[in-house]
C-alpha positions in Angstrom: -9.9 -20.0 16.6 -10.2 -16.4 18.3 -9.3 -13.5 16.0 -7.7 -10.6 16.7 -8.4 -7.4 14.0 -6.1 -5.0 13.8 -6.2 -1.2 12.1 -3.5 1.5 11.9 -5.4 4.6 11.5 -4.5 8.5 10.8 -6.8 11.3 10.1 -9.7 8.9 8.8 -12.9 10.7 9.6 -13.9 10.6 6.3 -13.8 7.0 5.5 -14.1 5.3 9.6 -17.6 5.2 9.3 -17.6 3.2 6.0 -14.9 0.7 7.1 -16.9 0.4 10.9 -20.0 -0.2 8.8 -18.5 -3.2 7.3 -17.2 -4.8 10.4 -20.1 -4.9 11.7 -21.9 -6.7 8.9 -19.1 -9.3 9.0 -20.6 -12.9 9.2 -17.8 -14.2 11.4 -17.0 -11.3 13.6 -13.7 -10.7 15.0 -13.2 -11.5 18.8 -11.9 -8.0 18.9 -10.9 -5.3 17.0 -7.9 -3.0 17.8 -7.4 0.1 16.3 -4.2 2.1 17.0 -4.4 6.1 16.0 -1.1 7.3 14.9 -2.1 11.3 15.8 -5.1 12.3 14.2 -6.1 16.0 14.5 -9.7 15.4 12.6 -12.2 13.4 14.2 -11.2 9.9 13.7 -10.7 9.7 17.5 -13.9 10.7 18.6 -15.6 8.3 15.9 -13.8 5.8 17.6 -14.7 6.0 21.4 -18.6 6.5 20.1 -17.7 2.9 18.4 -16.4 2.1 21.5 -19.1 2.8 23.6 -21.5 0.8 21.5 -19.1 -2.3 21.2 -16.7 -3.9 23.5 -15.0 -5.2 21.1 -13.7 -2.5 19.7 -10.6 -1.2 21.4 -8.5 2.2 20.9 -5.4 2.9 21.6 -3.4 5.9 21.1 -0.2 5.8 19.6 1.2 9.6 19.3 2.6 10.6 16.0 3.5 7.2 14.6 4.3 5.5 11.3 1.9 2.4 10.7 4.7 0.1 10.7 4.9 1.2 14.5 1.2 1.3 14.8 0.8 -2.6 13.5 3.4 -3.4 15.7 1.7 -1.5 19.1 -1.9 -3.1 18.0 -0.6 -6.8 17.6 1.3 -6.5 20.8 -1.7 -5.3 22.5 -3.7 -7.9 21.2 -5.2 -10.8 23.0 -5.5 -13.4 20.6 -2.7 -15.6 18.6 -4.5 -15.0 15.0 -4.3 -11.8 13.8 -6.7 -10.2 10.9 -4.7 -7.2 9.6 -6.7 -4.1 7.6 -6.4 -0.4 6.9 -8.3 2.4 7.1 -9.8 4.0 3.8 -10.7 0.5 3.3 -14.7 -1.5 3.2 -14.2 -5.0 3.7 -17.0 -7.7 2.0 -19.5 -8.9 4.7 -17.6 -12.1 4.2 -14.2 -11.0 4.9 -13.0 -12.5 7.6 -14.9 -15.8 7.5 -13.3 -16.7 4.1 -9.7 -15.7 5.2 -10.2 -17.7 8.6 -11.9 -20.8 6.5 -8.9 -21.2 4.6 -6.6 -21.6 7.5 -8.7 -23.8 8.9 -8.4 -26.1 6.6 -4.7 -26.4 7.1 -3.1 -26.3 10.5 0.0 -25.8 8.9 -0.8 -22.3 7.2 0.1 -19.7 9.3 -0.3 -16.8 7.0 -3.7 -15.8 4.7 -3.8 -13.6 2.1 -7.5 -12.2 0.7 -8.0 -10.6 -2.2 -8.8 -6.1 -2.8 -10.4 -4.4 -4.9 -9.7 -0.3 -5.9 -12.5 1.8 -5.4 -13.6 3.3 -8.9 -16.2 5.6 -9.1 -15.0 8.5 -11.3 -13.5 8.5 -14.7 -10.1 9.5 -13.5 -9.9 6.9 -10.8 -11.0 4.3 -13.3 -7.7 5.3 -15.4 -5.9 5.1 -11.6 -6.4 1.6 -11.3 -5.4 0.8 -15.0 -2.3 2.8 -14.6 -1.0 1.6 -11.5 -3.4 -0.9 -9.3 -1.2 -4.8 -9.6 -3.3 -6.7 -12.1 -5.2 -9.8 -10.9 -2.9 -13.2 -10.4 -3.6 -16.7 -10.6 -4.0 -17.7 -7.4 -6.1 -21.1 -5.3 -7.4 -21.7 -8.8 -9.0 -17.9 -9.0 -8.2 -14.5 -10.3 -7.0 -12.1 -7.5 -4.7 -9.5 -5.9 -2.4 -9.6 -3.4 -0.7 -10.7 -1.3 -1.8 -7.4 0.5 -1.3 -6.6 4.2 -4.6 -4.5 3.9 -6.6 -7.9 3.6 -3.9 -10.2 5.6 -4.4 -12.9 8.7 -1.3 -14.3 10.1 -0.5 -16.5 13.4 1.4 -14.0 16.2 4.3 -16.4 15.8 5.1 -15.3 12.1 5.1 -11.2 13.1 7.1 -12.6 16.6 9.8 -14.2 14.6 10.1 -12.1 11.9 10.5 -8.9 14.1 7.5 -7.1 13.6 7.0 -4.4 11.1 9.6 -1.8 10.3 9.3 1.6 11.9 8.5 3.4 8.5 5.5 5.6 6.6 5.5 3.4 3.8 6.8 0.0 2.5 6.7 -1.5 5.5 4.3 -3.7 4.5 6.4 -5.3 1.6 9.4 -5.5 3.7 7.3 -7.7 6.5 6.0 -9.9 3.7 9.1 -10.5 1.9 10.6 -11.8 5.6 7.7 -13.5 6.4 8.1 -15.5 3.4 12.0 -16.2 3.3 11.0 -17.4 7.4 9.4 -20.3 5.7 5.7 -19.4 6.9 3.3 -21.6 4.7 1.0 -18.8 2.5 -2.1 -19.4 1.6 -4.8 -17.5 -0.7 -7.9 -16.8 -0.5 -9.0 -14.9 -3.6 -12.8 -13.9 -2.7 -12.0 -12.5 1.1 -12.1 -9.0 -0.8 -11.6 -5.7 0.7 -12.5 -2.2 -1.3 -9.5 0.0 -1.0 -9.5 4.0 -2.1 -7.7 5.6 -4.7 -6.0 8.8 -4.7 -9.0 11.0 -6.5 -6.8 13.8 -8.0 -3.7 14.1 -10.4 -2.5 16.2 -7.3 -2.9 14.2 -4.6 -1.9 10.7 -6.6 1.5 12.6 -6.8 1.9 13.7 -3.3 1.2 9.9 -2.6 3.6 8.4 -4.5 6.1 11.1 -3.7 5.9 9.8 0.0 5.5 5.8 -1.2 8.9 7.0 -3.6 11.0 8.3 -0.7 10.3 5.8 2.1 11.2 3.1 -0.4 14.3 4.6 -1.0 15.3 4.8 2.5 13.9 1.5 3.3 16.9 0.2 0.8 14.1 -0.7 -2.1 15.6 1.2 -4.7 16.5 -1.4 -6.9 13.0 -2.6 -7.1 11.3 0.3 -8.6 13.4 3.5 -8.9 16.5 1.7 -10.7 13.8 0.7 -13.3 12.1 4.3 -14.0 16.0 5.4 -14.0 17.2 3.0 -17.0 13.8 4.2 -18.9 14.9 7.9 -18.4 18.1 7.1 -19.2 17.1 5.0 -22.3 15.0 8.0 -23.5 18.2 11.0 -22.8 19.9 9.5 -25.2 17.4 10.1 -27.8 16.5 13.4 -26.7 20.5 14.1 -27.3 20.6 12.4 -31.2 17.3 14.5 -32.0 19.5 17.9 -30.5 22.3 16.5 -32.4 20.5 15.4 -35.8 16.7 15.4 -35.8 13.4 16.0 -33.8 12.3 12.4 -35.7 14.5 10.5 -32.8 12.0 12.0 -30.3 9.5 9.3 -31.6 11.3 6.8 -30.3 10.8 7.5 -26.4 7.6 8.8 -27.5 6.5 5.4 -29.0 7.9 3.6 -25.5 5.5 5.8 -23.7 2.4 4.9 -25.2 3.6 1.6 -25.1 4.1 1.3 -21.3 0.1 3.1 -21.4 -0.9 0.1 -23.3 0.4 -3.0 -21.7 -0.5 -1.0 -18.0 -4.0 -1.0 -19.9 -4.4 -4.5 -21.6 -2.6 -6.4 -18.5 -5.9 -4.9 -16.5 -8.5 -5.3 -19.0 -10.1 -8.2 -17.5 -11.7 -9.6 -20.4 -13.1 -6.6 -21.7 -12.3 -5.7 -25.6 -10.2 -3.9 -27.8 -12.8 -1.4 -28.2 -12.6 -0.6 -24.5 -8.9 -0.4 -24.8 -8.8 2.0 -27.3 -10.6 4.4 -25.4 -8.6 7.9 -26.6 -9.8 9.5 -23.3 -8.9 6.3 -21.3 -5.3 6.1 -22.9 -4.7 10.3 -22.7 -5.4 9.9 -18.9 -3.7 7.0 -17.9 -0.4 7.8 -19.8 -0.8 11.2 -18.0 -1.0 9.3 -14.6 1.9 7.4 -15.0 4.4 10.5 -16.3 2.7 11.5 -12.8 4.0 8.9 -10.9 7.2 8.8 -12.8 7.8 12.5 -12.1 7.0 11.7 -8.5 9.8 8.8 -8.0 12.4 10.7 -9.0 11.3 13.5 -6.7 10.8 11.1 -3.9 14.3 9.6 -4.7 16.0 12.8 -4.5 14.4 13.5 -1.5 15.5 10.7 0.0 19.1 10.8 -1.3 19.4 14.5 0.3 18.4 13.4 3.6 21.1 10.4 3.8 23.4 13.0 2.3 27.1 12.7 4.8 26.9 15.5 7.6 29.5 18.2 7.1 32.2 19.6 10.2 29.8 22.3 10.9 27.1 20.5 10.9 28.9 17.3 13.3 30.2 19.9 15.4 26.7 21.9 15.6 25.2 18.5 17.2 27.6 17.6 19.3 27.2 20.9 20.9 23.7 20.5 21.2 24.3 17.0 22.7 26.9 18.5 25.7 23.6 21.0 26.0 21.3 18.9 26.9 
């Protein structure tokens, strides 16, 4: 069973090293790994021909500007080997990674699809509140707690991504549009819960935002609205009507969409306690923080959503006639 690990990368220099690191303290290693760059203008590319030139391996192919649906789709098609292992970068798998994900397809011939387990990355106070406020809680799954399924800690035969068409062309939820084929193909989907990969938060209110901004509009467009945005809407909606009776009658009706606030704080916070205690829950500091992340990420879908709904907006004459021109141009 040869295994074929693939890596979409963009502008990584800061994190490469880590995730090389920890390839090369897998105990099974991969046969090879590909890693496709999707334009960087830091160093990532020169991190990766000195990897390169100190294993063969590792392979590097450039991609120009792409999205990492794209660059998935140029590294398994430039791959040699029918299982594919499927990571990103800003990621640090487990020195037992891949050996886990490729024992449990072992033991079936009739899996063709693995998914591991990740992990976020916690190491300040604010991205501990991160993962409460937004990182999926752990599942049942093979008899163990984990997350997932995941495409950043993934192996999968070539025939699934072959009949399922690849991944789509886009910056973001491409990866839950390939799974969500891949699973109504029929593909037997196995778990491995302790094939664990670390995976990095966003480290600032900022940045989270800018994220999930991008994440927000590229759903849209990818036709997902209905599975997150049409959900924030109804809450928004919920809550106008409030903020109208307390104009109309009294600032007391503002509670109301105040208590459903701290209420979505406290189930994102208890759903990922993980047996710790009411004590920890309670955490004022904790609770302030995480309640302000998600108003962040709130704030941010509807941005990305109007983002999105502006670009698909219907051309204009002018506008029709302006491109044709251009067209006859060229």
């Amino acid at each position: 069973m040869r295994v074929s690990l693939v890596v979409p990368v963009r502008d990584e220099a800061e994190t490469i090293l880590d995730l090389l690191g920890s390839l090369a303290r897998q105990t099974l290693q991969p046969d090879e790994v590909v890693f496709v760059d999707a334009g960087s203008e830091d160093d990532t590319l020169a991190c990766l021909r000195d990897a390169s030139g100190w294993s063969s391996a590792i392979r590097v192919i450039e991609a120009g500007n792409s999205t990492p649906g794209r660059g998935r789709n140029v590294g398994i098609a430039a791959a040699r080997h029918q299982w594919l292992a499927l990571t990103d970068a800003g990621t640090r798998a487990e020195p037992e990674w891949l050996e886990r994900l490729v024992e449990v397809a072992r033991r079936d011939p009739a899996v063709s699809v693995v998914y591991g387990n990740f992990e976020p990355f916690a190491d300040t106070f604010f991205e501990r509140c991160a993962a409460l406020a937004y990182v999926p809680p752990k599942q049942a799954r093979a008899g163990e707690l984990m997350r997932g399924p995941s495409i950043a800690s993934a192996l999968l035969r070539r025939e699934a991504w072959e009949r399922v068409g690849g991944f789509p062309d886009l910056r973001a939820a491409e990866d839950l549009m390939f799974m969500s084929r891949v699973e109504r193909a029929g593909f037997k989907i196995a778990w491995s819960p302790r094939a664990t990969v670390w995976w990095r938060l966003r480290p600032t209110l900022a940045s989270t935002f800018a994220k999930f901004v991008l994440y927000s509009r590229h759903n849209v467009l990818a036709g997902l609205a209905r599975h997150w945005h049409y959900g924030v809407a109804r809450q928004y909606a919920a809550a106008l009507v409030f903020v109208a009776l307390a104009l109309a009658h009294s600032a007391w009706w503002l509670v109301v969409p105040a208590l459903g606030l701290v209420a979505r704080a406290a189930r994102s916070i208890w759903r990922r306690r993980e047996g710790r205690g009411v004590a920890w829950a309670l955490d004022p500091a904790q609770f302030a923080v995480v309640l302000l992340i998600i108003l962040t990420i709130d704030l941010a879908t509807l941005v990305g959503w109007a983002q999105a709904l502006l670009r698909r907006r219907p051309r204009g004459p002018r506008e029709v006639d302006a491109r044709a021109a251009r067209k006859s141009e060229s």
